[in-house]
N, C-alpha and C positions, 0 to 999 in steps of 0.2 A: 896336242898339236894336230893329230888326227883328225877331229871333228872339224878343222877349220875346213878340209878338204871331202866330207863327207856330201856327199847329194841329196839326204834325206831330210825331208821339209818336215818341222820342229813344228806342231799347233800352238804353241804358247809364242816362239816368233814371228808367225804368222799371222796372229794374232794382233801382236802389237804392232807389225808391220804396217797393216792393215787399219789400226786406229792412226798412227803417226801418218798416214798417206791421205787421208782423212780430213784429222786435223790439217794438217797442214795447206795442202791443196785446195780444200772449203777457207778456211782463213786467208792463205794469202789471194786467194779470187774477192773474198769479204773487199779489201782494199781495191778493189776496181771496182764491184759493188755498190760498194756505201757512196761515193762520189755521183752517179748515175741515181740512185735512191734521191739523195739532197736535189737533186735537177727533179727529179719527178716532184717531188712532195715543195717547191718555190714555183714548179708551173713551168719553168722552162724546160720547154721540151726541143730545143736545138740540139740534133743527132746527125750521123752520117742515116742514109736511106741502103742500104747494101744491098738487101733482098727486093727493093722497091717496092714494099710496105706501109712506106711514109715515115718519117723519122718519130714522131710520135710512139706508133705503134712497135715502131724498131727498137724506142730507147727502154720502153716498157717488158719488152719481152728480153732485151738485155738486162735490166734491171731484177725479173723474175728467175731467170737465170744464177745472175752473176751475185747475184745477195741473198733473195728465198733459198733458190736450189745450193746454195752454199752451206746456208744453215741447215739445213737437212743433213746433207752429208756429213756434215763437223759430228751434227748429233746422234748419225748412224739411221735414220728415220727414211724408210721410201727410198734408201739410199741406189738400188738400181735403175729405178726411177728416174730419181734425183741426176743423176750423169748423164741423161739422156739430152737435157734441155744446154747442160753445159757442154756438150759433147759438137750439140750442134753450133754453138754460139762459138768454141775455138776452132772450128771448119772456117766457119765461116769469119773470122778473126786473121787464120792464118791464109789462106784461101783465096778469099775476096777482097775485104778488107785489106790486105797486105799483102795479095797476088803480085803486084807487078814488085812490090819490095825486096831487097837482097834479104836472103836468111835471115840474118844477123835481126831484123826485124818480125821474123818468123818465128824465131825459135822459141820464146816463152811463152807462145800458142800451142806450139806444138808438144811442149814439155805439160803445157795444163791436158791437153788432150789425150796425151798417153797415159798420164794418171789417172783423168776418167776414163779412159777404156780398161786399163786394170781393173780397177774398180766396179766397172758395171761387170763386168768378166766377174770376179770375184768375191762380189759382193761386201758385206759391210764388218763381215767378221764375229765376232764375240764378243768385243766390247761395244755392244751398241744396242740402241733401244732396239731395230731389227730385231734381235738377239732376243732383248727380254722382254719384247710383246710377242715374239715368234713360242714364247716358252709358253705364256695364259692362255695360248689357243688349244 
C-alpha cells in the first residue's frame, strides 16, 4: 500500500508510459489524419486557410502533420522532432481555428497538445526505434 504513495519514478513505468502516450496520441491523431490524406491523394484540396497559406498548402502541411508525424511517433522514430509539427498544428487548431469557440470545442486540441509537449519534453522512451537506432551508434 506504501508504494501507491511513493514519489519515486519507476524506469520500466516510465517507460511504458511513454510507449502508451505514444501510441495512443499518434493513433488517435492517425483518425484525423487519414480523412485529410484521402482529400490529398482524390485532389480535393477544399481546406480552412488559418495561417493564410492558401488552403492547398494548409491541407497539406495538416496532412504531414496529423498522419506522417503521427506515424513517427506511434513508431518512436524522430519522435522529438516528430511533436514539433503537431505541436504547432494543435496551437493553431485550438487557437485560431477555434479562437473565438467555447472550450468545450477547445479542449481535444488542447489535450493532443499537452501530450506532445510531454512527449517532445521527454522524449520517446525505451520502447522505440529512437531507442534501438540510438543503441548501433
Amino acid at each position: 500500500m506504501r508504494k501507491l504513495f511513493e514519489t519515486r519514478i519507476y524506469s520500466t513505468g516510465l517507460n511504458i508510459g511513454l510507449l502508451l502516450l505514444r501510441l495512443s496520441a499518434g493513433g488517435f491523431m492517425l483518425t484525423h489524419g487519414y480523412p485529410k490524406l484521402q482529400r490529398v491523394l482524390s485532389g480535393e484540396f477544399r481546406f480552412g486557410d488559418p495561417l493564410g497559406l492558401g488552403p492547398e498548402v494548409s491541407l497539406v502541411l495538416a496532412v504531414f502533420a496529423e498522419f506522417g508525424c503521427s506515424l513517427l511517433l506511434m513508431l518512436g522514430l524522430g519522435t522529438r522532432l516528430a511533436t514539433i509539427p503537431l505541436i504547432v498544428t494543435m496551437l493553431v487548431a485550438a487557437f485560431i481555428s477555434h479562437g473565438s469557440d467555447p472550450f468545450a470545442r477547445k479542449e481535444l486540441a488542447l489535450m493532443y497538445l499537452v501530450s506532445y509537449v510531454v512527449l517532445l519534453l521527454n522524449g520517446a522512451g525505451k520502447i522505440s526505434l529512437d531507442q534501438l537506432l540510438g543503441k548501433k551508434r
